[in-house]
BAMARDO-536254 format. One record per residue: residue in three letters; x negated, y negated, z negated of N, C-alpha, C, O in turn. Coordinates in steps of 0.001 Angstrom, whole numbers, padded with zeros to 6 digits, always signed. Layout:
ALAXYZXYZXYZXYZ
...
This chain:
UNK-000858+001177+000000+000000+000000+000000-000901-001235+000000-001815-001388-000810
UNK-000549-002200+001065-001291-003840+000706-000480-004654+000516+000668-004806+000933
UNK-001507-005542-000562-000489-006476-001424-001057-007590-000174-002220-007741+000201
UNK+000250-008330+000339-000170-009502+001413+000675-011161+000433+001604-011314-000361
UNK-000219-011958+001036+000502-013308+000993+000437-014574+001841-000675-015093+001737
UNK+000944-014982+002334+000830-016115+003027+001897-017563+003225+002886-017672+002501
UNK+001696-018205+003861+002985-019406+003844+003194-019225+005438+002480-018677+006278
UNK+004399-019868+005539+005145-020528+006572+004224-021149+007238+003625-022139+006816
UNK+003981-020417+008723+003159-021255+009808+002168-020701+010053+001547-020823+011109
UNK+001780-019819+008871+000034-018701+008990+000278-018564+010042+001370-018716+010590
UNK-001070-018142+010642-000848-017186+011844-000865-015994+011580-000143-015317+012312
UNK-001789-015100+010284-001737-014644+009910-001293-014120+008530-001005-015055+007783
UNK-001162-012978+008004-001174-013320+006252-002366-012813+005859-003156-012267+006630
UNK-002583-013006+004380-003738-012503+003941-003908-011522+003039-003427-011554+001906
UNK-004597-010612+003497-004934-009048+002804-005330-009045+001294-006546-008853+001275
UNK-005013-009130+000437-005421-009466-000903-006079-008076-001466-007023-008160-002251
UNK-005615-006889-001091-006066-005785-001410-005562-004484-001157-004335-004473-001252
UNK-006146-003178-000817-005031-002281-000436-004932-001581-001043-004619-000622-000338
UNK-004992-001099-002577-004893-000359-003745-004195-001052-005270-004362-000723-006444
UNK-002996-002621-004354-002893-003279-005970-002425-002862-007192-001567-001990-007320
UNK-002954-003451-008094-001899-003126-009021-001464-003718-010154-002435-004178-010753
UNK-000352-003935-010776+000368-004824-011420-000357-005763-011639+000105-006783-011128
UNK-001440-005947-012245-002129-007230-012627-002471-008278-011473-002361-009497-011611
UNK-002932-007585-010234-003187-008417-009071-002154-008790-008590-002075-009954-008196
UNK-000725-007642-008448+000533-008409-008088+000294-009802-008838-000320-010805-008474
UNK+001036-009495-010081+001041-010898-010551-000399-012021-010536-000107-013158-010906
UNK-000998-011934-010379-002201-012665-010358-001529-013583-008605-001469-014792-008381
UNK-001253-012761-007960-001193-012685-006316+000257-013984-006271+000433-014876-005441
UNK+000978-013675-007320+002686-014533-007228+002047-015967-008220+002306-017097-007806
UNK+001497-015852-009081+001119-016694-010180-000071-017414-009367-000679-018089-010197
UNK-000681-017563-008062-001439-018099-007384-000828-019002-006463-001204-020173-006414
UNK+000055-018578-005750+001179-018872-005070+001287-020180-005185+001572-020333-006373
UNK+001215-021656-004480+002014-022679-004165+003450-022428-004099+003728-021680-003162
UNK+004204-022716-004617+006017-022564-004439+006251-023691-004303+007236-023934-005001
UNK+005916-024573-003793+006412-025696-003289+006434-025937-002296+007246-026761-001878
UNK+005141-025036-001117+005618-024522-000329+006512-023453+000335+007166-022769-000452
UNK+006652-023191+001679+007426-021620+001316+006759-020379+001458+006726-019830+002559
UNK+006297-019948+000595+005702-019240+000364+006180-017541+000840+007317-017354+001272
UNK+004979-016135+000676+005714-015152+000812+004423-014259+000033+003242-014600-000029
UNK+005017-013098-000491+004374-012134-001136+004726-011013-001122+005715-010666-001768
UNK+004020-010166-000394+004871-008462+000346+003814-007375-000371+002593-007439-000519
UNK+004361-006800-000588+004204-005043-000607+004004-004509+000640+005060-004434+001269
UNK+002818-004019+001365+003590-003589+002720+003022-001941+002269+002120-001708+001465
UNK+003785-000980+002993+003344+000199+003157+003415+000534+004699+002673+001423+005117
UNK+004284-000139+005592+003994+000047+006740+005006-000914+007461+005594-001834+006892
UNK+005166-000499+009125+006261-001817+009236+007774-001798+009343+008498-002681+009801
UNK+008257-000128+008618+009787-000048+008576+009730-000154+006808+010827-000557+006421
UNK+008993+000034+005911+008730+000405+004460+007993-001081+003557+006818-000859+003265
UNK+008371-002127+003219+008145-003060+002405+008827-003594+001448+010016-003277+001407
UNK+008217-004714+000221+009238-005253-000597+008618-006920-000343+007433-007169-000564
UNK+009143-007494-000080+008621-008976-000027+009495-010357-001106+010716-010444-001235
UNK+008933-010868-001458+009048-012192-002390+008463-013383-001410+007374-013358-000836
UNK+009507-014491-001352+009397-015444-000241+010705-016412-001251+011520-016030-002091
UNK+010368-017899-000618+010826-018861-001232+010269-020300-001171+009290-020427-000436
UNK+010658-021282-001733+010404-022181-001699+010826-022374-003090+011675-021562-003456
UNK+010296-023600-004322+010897-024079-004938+011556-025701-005044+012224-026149-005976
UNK+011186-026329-003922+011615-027532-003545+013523-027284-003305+014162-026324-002875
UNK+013923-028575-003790+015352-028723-004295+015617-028425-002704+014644-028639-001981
UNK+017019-027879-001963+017660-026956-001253+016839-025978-000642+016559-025972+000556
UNK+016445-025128-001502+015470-023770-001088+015650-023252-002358+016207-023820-003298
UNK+015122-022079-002344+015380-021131-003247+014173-020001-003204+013079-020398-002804
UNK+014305-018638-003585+013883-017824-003823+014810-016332-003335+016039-016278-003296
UNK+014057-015425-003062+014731-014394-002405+013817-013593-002552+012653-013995-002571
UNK+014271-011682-002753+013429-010523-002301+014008-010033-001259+015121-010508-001030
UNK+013622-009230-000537+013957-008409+000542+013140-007045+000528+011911-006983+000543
UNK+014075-005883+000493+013121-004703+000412+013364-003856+002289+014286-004203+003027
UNK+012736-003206+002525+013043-002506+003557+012620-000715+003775+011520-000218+004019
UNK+013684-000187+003616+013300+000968+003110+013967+001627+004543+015183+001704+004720
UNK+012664+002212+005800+012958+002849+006811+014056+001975+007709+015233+002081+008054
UNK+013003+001091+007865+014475-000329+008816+015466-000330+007904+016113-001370+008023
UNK+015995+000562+006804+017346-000494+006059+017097-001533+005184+016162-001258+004431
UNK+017620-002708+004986+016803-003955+004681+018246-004094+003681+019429-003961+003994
UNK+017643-004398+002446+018581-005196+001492+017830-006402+000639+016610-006449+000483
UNK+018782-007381+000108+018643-008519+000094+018756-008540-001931+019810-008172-002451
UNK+018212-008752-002334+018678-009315-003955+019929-009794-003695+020235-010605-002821
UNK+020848-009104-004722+021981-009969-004990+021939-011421-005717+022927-012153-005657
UNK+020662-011846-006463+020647-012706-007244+019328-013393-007037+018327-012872-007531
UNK+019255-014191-006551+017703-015004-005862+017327-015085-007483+018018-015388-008455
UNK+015608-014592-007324+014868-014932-008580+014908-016273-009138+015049-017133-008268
UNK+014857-016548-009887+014585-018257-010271+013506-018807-010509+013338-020020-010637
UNK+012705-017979-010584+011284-018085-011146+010434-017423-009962+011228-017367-009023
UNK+009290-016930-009575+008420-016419-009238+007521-015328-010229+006504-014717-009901
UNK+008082-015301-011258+007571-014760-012529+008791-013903-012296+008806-012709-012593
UNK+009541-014369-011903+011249-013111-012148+010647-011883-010744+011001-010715-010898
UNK+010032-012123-009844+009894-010983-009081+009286-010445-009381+008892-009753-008442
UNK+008740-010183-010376+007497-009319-010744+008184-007664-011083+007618-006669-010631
UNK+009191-007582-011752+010040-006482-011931+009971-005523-010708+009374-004475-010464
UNK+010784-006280-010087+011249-005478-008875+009899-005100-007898+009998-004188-007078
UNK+008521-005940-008063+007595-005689-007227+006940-004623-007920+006453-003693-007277
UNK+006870-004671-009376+006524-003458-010270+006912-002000-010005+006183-001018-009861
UNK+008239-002110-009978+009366-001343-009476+009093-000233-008244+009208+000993-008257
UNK+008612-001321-006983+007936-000642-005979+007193-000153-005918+007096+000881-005256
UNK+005792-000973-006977+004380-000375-006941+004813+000913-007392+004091+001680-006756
UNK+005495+001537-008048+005228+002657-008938+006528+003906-008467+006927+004962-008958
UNK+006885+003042-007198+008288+004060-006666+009447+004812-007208+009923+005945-007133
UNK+009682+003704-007775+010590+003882-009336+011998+003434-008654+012324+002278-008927
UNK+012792+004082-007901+013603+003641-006868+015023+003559-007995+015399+002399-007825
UNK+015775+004062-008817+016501+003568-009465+016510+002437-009852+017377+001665-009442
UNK+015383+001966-010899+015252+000833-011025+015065-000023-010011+016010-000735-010350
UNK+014681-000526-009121+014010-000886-008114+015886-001332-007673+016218-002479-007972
UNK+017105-000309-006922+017885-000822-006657+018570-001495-008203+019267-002508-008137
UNK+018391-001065-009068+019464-001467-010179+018841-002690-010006+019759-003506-010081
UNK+017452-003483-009753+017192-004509-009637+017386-005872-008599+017442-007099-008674
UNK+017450-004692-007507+017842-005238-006134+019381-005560-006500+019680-006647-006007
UNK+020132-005150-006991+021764-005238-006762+021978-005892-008914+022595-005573-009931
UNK+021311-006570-008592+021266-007216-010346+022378-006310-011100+023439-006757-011537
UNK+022025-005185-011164+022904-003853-011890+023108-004561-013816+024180-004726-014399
UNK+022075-004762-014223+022177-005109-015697+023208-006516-015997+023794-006455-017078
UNK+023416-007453-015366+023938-008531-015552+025134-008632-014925+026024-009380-015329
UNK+025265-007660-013586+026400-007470-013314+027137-006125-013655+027780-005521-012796
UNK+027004-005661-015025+027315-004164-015452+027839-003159-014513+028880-002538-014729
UNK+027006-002984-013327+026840-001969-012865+026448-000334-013390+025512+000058-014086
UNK+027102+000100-013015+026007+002189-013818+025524+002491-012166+025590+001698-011227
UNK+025140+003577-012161+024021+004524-010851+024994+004925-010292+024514+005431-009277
UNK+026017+005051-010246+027275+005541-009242+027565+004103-008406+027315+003912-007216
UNK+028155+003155-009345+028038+001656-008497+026953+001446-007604+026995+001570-006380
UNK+025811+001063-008423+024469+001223-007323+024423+001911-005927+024003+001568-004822
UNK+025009+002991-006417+024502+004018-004973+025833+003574-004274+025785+003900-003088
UNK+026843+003029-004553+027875+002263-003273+027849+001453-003350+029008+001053-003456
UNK+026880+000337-003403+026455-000789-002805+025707-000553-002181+025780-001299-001204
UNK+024236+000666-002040+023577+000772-001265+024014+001455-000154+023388+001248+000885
UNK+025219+002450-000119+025799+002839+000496+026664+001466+001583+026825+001588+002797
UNK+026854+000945+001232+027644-000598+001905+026546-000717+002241+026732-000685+003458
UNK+025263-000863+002096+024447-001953+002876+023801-001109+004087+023504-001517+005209
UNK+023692-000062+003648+023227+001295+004691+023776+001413+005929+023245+001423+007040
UNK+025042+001511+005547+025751+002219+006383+025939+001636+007980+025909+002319+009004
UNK+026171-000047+007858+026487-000708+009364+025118-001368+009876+025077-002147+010828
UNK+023871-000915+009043+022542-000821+009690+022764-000051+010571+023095-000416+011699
UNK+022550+001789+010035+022675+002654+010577+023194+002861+011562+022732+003765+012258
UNK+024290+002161+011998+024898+002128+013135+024480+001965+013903+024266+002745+014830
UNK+023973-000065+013707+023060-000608+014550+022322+000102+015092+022280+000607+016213
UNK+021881+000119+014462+020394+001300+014918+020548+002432+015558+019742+002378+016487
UNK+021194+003564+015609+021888+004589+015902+022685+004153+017378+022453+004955+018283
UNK+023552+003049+017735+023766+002408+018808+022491+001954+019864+022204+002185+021039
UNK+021833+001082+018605+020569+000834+020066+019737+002286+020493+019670+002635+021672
UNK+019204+002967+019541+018949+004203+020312+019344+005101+021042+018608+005916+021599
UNK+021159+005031+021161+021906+005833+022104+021251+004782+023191+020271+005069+023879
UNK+021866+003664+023235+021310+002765+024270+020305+002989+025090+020465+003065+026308
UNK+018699+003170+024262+017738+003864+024778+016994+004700+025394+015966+004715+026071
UNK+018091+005676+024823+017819+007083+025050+018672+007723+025908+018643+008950+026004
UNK+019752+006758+026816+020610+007847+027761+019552+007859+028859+019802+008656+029764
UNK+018376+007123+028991+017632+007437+030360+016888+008368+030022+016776+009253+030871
UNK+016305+008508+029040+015633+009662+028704+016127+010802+029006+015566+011487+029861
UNK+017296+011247+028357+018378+012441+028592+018018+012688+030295+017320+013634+030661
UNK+018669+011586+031340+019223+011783+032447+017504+012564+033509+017437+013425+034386
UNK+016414+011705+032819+014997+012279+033312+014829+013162+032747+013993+013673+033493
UNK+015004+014235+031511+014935+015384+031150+013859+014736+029964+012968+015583+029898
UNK+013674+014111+029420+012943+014021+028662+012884+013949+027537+012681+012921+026891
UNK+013111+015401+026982+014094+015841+025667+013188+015665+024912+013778+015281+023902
UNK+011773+015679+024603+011002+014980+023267+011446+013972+023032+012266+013820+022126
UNK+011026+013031+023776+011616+011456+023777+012979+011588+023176+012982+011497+021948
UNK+014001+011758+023681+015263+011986+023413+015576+012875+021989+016765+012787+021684
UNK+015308+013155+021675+015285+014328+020082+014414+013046+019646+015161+012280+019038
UNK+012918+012458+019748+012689+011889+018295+013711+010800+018224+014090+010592+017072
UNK+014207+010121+019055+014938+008929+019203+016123+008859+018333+016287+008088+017387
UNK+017362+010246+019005+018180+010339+017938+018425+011351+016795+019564+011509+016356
UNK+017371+012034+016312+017221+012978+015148+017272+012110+014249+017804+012645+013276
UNK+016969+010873+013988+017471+010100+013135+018538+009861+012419+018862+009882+011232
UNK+019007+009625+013443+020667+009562+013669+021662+010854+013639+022875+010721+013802
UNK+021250+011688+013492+021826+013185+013610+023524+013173+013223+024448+013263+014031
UNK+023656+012973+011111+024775+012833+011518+025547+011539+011146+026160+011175+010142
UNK+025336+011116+012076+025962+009884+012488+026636+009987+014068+027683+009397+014334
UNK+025731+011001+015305+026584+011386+016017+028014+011526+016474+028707+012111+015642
UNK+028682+011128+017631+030137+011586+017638+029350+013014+018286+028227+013496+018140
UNK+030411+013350+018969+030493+015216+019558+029552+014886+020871+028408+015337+020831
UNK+029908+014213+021907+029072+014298+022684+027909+014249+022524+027180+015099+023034
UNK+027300+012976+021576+025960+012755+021812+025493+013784+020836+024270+013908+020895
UNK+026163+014697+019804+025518+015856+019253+025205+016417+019891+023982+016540+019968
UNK+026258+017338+021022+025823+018319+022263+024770+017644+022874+023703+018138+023238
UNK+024968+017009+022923+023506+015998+024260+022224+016739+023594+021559+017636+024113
UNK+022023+016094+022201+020810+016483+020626+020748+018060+021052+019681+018223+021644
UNK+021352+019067+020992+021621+020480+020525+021267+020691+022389+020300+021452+022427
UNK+021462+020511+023087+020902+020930+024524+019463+020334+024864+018604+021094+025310
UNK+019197+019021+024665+017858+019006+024346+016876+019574+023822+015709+019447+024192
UNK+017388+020439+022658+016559+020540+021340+016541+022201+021835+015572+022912+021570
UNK+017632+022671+022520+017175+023844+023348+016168+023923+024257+015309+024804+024230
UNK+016260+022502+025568+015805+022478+026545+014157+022315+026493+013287+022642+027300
UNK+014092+021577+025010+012887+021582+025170+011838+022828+024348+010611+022924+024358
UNK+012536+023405+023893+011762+024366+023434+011641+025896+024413+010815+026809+024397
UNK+012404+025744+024913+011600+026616+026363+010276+026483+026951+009958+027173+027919
């Protein structure tokens, strides 16, 4: 995992380290200008991050964003502090995913339990998935029509069941065709 940070306009961000841990997080947020707009990510790769971004200048705010396999959820409750993301970035470092959403979906303040949690994440999942699942049908009917059932299987194995009937059969004749 690298801990990154940069502002609005970098061209790049900057690599702070690729083994952090809690102390450098915070060292990394507690360095931070917030008066600009700032950003502070977790990356593990480029569908898998947690990022802290914000401004503290009056109409701006503060926000996390996690992204777990392209599904992207948002804090229900913008940090107020820069000291307040430290939880949830903790959270990540240590892949502590209960906590992590009970934090994302401010579970404690909005007396949420782990059944709530998991249908809110379920709501936020679900009309990604689609998205996504749509643009790869999109993608992938040329594949199909050239025979090019690798292509076509990694594309929508993703998506498996999310399938209607056709594009299952489509999956299940591929997944024959190509193993001949």
């Amino acid at each position: 995992m690298i801990l990154r940070t940069n502002y609005d306009g970098d061209l790049e961000p900057t690599d702070v380290t690729g083994d952090p841990a809690e102390t450098e997080i915070a060292a990394a947020v507690r360095s931070m200008d917030w008066n600009r707009f700032a950003f502070v990510t977790l990356f593990k790769d480029d569908d898998n991050w947690l990022e802290g971004s914000g401004c503290l200048e009056p109409g701006f705010g503060l926000s996390m964003m996690l992204s777990v396999d392209r599904i992207q959820y948002v804090t229900a409750t913008a940090p107020p502090t820069p000291d307040a993301m430290l939880g949830l970035f903790n959270a990540y470092l240590k892949g502590d995913d209960d906590l992590l959403f009970g934090l994302i979906y401010d579970a404690k303040r909005r007396g949420l339990n782990a059944d709530d949690v998991s249908t809110l994440r379920q709501q936020d999942e679900t009309p990604q998935r689609e998205r996504m699942m749509s643009a790869a049908l999109a993608e992938s009917a040329d594949l199909f029509l050239k025979k090019d059932y690798g292509a076509f299987i990694a594309a929508l194995s993703p998506y498996e069941s999310l399938l209607g009937p056709m594009d299952a059969k489509k999956l299940a004749i591929a997944r024959r065709k190509h193993g001949d």
